[in-house]
C-alpha positions in Angstrom: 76.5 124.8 93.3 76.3 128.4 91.7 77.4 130.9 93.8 80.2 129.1 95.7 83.6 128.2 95.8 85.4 125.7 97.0 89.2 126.2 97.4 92.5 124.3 98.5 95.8 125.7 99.2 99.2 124.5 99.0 100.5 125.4 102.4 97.5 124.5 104.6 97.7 122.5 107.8 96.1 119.2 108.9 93.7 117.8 109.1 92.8 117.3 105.3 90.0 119.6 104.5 88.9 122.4 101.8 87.4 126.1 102.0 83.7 126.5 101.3 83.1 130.3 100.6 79.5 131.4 100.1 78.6 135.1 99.9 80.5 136.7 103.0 80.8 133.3 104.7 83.6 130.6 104.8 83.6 127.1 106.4 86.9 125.1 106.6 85.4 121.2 106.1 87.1 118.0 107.0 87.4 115.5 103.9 87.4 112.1 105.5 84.7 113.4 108.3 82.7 116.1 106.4 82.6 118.1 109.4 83.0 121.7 109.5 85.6 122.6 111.9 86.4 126.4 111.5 84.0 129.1 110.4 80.3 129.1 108.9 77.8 128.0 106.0 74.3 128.8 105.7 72.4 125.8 106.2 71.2 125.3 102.4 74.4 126.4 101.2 76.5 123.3 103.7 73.8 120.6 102.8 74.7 121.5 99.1 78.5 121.4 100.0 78.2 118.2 101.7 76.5 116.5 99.4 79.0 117.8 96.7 81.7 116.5 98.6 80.3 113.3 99.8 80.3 112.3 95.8 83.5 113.5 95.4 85.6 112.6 98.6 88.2 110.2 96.8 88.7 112.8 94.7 89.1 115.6 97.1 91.5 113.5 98.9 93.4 112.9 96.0 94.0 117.3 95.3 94.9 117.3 99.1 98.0 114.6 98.3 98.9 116.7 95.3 98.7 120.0 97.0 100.8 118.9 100.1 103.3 117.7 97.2 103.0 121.1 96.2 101.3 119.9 92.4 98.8 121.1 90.4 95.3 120.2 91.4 92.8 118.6 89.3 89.1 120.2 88.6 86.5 118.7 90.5 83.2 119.1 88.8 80.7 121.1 90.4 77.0 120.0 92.0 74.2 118.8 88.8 
């Protein structure tokens, strides 16, 4: 999705999730639940998020493991 980021940090807290930053705005989402539970997305810019991360939950899931191991993440492809 052009125009936003997605981000995962090595020393984050549970539960699993990733940062969403679009324009001034940031949304902290859930990976198992897709649910945002901190902050704000404008509604296009979530639905685009969500879908993004729906098709690439396993994979998500998979950076959160490596990052709490304190490893490199792998790239996740963006939105076609």
């Amino acid at each position: 999705m052009p125009g936003c980021r997605r981000k995962m940090f090595f020393d984050e807290h549970n539960p699993p999730h990733f940062h969403a930053i679009y324009g001034g705005d940031e949304a902290l989402i859930e990976i198992h639940t897709l649910t945002v539970f901190a902050g704000h997305l404008p509604p296009r810019a979530l639905g685009l998020v969500i879908e993004w991360a729906t098709l690439h939950r396993s994979e998500l899931l998979d950076d959160w493991d490596c990052a709490q191991r304190q490893q490199a993440l792998a790239k996740i492809e963006p939105l076609q």
